[in-house]
Legacy VTK file of the C-alpha trace (Angstrom):
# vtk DataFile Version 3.0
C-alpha trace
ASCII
DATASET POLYDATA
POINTS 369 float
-0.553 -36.592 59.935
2.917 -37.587 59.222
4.234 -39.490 56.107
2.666 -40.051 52.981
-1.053 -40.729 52.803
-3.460 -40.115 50.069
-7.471 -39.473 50.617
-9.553 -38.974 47.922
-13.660 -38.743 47.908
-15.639 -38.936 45.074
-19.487 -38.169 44.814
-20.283 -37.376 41.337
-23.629 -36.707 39.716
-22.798 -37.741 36.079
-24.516 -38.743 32.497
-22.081 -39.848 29.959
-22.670 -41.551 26.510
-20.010 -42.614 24.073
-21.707 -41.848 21.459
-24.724 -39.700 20.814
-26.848 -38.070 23.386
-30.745 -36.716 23.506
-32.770 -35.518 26.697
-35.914 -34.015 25.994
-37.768 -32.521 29.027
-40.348 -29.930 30.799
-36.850 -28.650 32.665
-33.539 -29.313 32.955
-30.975 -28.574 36.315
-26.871 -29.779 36.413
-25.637 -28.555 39.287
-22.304 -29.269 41.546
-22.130 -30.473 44.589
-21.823 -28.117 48.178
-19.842 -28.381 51.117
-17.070 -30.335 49.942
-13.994 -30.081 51.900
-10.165 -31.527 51.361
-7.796 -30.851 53.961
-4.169 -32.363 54.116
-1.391 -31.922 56.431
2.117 -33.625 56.663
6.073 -33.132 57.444
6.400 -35.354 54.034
4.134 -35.523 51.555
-0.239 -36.201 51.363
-2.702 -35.535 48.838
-6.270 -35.084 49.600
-9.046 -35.541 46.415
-12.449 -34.380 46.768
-15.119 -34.560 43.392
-18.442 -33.744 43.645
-19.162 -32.464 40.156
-22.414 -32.885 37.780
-21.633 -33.410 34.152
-23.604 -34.321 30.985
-20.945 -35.836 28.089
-21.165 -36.985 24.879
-18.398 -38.062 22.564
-20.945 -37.566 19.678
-23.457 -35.007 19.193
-26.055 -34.026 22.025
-29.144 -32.513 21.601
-30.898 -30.675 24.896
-34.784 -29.475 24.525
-36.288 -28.359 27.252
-39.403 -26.387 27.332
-39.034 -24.396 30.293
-35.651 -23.700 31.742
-31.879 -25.148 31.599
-29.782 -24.271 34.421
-26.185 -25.389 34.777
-24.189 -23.889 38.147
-21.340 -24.719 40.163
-20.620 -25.826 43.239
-21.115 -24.223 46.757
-19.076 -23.439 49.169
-16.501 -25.764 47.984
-13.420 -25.399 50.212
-10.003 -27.496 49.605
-7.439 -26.115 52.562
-3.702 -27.096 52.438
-2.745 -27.456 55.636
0.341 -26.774 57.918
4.000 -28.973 57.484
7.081 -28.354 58.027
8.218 -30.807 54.938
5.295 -29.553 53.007
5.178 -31.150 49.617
1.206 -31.177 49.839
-1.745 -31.290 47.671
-5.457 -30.814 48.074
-7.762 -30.629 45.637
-11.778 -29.866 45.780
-14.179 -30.226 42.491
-18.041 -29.160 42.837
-17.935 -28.389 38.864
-21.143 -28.174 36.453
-20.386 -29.041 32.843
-21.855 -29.728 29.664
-19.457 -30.992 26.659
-19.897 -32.509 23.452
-17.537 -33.711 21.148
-19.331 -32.644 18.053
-22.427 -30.809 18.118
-23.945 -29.488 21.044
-27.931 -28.419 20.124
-29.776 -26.867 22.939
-33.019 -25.522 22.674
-34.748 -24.071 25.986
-37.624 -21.565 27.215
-34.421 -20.216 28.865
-30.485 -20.722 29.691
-28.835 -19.621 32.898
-24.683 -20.930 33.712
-23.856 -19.725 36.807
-20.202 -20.181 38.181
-20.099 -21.386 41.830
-19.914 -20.128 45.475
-17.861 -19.969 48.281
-14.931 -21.235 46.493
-12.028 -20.767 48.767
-8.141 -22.175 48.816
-5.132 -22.086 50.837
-1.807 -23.366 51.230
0.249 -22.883 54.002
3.511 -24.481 54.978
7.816 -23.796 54.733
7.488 -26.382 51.950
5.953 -27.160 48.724
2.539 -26.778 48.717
-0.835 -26.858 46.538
-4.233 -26.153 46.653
-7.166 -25.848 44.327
-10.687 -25.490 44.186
-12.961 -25.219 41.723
-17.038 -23.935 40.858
-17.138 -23.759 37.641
-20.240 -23.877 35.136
-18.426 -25.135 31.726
-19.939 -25.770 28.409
-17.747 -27.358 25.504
-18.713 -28.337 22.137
-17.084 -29.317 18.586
-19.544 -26.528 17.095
-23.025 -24.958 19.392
-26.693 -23.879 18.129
-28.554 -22.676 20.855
-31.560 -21.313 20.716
-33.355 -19.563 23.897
-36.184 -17.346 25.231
-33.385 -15.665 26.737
-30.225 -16.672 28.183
-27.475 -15.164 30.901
-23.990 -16.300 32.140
-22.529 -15.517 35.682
-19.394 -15.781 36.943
-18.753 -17.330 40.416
-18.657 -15.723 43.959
-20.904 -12.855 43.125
-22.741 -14.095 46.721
-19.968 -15.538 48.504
-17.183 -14.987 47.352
-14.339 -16.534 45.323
-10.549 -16.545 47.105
-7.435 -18.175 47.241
-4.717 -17.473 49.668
-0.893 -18.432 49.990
1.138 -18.042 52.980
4.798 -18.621 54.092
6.668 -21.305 52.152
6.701 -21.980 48.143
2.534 -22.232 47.512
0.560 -22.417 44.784
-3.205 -21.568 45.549
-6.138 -21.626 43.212
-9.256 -20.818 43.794
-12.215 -20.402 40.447
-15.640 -19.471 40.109
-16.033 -19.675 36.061
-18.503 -19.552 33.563
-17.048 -20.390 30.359
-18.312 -21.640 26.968
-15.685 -23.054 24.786
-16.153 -24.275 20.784
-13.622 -25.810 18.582
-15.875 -24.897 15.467
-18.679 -22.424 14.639
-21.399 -21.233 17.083
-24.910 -20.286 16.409
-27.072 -18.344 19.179
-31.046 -16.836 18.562
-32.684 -15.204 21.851
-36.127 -14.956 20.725
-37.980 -13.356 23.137
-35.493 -11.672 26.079
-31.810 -10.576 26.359
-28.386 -12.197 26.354
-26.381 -11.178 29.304
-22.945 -11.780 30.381
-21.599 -10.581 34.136
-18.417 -11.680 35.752
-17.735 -12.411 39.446
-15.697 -11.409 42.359
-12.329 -12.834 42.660
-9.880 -12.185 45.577
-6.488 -13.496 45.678
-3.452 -12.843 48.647
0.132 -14.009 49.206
2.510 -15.362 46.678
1.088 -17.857 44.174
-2.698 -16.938 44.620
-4.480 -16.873 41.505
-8.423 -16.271 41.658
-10.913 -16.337 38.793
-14.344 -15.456 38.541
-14.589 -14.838 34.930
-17.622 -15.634 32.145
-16.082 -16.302 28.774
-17.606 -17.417 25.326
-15.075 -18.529 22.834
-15.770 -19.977 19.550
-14.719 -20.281 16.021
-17.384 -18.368 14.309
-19.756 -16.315 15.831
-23.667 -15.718 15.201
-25.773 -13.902 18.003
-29.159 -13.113 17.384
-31.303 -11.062 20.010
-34.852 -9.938 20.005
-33.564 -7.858 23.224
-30.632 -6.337 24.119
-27.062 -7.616 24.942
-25.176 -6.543 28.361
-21.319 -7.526 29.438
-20.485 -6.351 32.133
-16.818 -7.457 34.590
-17.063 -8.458 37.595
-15.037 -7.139 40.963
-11.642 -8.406 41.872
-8.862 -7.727 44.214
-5.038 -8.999 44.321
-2.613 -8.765 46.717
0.520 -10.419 46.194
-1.130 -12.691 43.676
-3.680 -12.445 40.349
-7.733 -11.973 40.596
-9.724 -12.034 37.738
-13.271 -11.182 36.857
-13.530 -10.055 33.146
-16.851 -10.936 31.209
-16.653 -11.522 27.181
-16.860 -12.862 24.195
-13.009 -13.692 22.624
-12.923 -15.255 19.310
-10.227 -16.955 16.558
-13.111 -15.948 13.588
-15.155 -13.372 12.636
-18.325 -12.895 15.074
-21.647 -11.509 13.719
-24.602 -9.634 16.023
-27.884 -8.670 15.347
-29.049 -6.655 18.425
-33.193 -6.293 18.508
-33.519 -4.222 21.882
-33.870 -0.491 22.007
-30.992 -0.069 24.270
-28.706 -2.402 21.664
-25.187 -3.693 23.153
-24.003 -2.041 26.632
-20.271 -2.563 27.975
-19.883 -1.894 31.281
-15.954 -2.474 32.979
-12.841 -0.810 33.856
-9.337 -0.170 31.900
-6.909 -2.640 32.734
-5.064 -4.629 30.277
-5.404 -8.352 31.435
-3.536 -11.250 30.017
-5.622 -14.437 30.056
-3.915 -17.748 28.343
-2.764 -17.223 25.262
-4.065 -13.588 24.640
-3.986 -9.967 26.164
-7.429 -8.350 26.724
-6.550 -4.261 26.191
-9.729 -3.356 28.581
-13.617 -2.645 28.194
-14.145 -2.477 24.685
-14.805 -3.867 21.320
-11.370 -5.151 19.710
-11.235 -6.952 16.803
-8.473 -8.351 14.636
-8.080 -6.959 10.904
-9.051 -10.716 9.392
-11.468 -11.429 11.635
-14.333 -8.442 11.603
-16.638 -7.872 13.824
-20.176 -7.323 12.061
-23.049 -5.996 14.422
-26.757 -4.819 13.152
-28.953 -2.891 15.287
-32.291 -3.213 14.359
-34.435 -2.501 16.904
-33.337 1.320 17.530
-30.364 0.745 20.074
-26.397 0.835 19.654
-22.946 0.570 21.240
-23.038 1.791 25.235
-19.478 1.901 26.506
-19.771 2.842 30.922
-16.966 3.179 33.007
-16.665 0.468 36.303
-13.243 1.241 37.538
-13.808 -1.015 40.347
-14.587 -3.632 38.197
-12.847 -5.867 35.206
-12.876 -5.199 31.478
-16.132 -6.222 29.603
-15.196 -7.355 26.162
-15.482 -8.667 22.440
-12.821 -9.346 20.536
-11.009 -11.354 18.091
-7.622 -10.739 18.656
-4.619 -12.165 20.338
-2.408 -9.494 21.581
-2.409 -5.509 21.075
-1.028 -2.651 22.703
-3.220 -0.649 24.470
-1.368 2.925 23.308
-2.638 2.222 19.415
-6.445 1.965 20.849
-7.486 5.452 20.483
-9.076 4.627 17.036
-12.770 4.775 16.256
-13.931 3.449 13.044
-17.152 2.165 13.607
-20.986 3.988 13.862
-23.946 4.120 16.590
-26.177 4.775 13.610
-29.997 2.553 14.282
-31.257 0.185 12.105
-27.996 -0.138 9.966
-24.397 -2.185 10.260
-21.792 -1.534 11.645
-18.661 -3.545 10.102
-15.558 -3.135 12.308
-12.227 -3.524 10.678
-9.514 -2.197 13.231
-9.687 -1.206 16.717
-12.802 0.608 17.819
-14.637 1.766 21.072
-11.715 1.574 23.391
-11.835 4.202 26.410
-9.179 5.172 28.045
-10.405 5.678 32.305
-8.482 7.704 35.470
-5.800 9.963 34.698
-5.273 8.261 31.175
-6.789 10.071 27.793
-10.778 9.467 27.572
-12.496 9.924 24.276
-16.502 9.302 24.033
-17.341 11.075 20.989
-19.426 9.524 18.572
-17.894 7.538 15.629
-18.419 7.851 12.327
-20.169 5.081 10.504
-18.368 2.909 8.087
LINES 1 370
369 0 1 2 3 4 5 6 7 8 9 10 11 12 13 14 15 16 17 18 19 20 21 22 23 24 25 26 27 28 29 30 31 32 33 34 35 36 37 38 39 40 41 42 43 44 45 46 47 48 49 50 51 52 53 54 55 56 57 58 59 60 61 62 63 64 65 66 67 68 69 70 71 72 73 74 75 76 77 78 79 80 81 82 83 84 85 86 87 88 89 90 91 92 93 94 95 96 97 98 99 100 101 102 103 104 105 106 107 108 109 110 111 112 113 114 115 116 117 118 119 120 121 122 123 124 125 126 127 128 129 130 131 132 133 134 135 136 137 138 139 140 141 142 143 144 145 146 147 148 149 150 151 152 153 154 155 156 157 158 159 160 161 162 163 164 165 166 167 168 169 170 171 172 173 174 175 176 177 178 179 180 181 182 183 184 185 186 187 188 189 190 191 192 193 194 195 196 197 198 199 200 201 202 203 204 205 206 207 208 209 210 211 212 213 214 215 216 217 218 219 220 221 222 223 224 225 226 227 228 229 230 231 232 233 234 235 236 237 238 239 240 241 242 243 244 245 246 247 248 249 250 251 252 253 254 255 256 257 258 259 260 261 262 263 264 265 266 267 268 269 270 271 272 273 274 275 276 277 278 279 280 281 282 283 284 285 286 287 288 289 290 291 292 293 294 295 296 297 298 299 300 301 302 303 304 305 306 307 308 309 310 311 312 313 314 315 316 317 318 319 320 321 322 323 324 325 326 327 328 329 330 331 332 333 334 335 336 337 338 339 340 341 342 343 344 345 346 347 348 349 350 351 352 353 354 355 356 357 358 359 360 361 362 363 364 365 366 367 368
């Protein structure tokens, strides 16, 4: 259409408390919403709205017990298109979110935990003028500080199925398309598997033309760390591609304090990703790897007869933990931490970093500190 016009459509599934919160139940699903479309085309300026999101909010402390399983996922198929005009100076926007936040503590115990970013996600913007899309699937959890304990508990990032893309054409776009599954903490987080494995995977992420950005990322970032496995613990980055614009599909753990691990499995903690340096926000991730800042060590025990597995995906994005900010990726060639069974290994500089393609690869074995 022509002129200025503004649609917006809103069909939210949605608990909120201003206060404290408490479910206790057999099981527990948040999901977002699928097939949600926002289109928009003018010679002037539109804007197009779509929500169909399912959140559970607190702006206390919520407590989640469930005695089976607690699954939070994104949307599907979520699609927000910017359409054609010669003015441009559009925006569409689609929302088929899952999210979880607290604003102080957020206490989950389940049989099992699954966050799964969405599907489908896809976003474009097309036009000789200003233009803007975005759509999201993302499976967010946010707390002031976390305890969770699980049976076992895994994180995906969106468009593994379906696919997660954004795409700008001719004109001055901006495209977005995401497919997250993040877990963000102000304070301290606490996290016992007790009977299974914790396991991280990123997405797939494309992203073409000038301002496309696509994300399909799984990221846990907290103050203070404590992980606690009876089985193993596997990050592993997803698969992206970028042309013209930025993909992303890392998997990790990133932290401002120290994190602590005791690994029970017999395999211990396996890293599988490729190389590339990737700057996300406010920090640079130097690749697959374990990377931790000099005041903020990063203290793993393996008890159960496993260790540190580093395996090259050069087709795939890093797989990470860290507690650092930025580093160059020319001073990683240090190892100064051990694969030794049953005993601690207390990192205090850069350790574990491989270098893939024609670049220097080292896989000796450490020496234990």
């Amino acid at each position: 259409m022509g002129g200025t016009g503004t649609a917006t459509m809103t069909a939210n599934a949605e608990l909120s408390a201003g206060g404290a919160a408490t479910i206790t139940t057999d099981h527990l699903e948040v999901g977002g919403g699928f097939f949600d479309f926002a289109a928009v085309t003018s010679f002037d300026s539109a804007t197009a709205t779509t929500n169909a999101n399912a959140v559970l909010s607190a702006g206390g402390n919520m407590t989640l017990t469930v005695a089976n399983s607690l699954s939070m996922y994104g949307g599907f198929d979520a699609a927000s298109v910017n359409a054609y005009g010669g003015g441009g100076n559009n925006t569409a926007t689609a929302h088929a979110d899952a999210g979880i936040s607290a604003g102080g503590l957020l206490s989950i115990n389940a049989g099992s935990l699954m966050m799964d970013g969405g599907e489908g996600a896809y976003a474009r913007a097309s036009s000789y003028g200003v233009n803007k899309s975005l759509a999201t699937t993302n499976a967010t959890m946010t707390a002031g500080t976390l305890d969770i304990t699980a049976g076992q508990m895994a994180m995906y990032g969106g468009g593994s199925s379906f696919g997660v893309s954004a795409q700008a054409d001719v004109g001055t776009n901006t495209a977005t398309a995401q497919g997250n599954a993040l877990i963000t903490v102000a304070g301290d987080s606490m996290i016992n598997i007790t009977s299974g494995n914790l396991s991280l995977h990123g997405g797939a992420a494309h992203a073409s033309g000038s301002g496309a950005v696509a994300q399909a990322v799984v990221l846990l970032d907290p103050g203070t760390m404590t992980i606690n496995t009876s089985g193993n613990v596997n990050i592993s980055g997803g698969n992206y591609s970028s042309s013209g614009g930025v993909a992303l599909a890392f998997a990790g753990i990133a932290n401002t304090g120290p994190i602590n691990m005791t690994i029970g499995g017999s395999t211990g903690l396996t890293l599988t990703g490729g190389s590339t340096s990737i700057s996300y926000g406010t920090f640079t991730i130097p690749g697959t790897g374990i990377f931790p800042d000099p005041t903020s060590p990063i203290n793993i025990s393996y008890t159960g007869g496993g260790g540190l597995n580093l395996s090259s995906s050069p087709g795939s994005d890093a797989a990470f933990i860290m507690t650092i900010l930025s580093t160059s990726p020319n001073d990683l060639v240090t190892y100064t931490t051990g694969m030794v069974n049953n005993a601690t290994d207390t990192v205090s500089g850069i350790v574990e970093f491989i270098r893939f393609g024609d670049e220097e690869k080292k896989d000796d074995k450490p020496t234990c500190t």
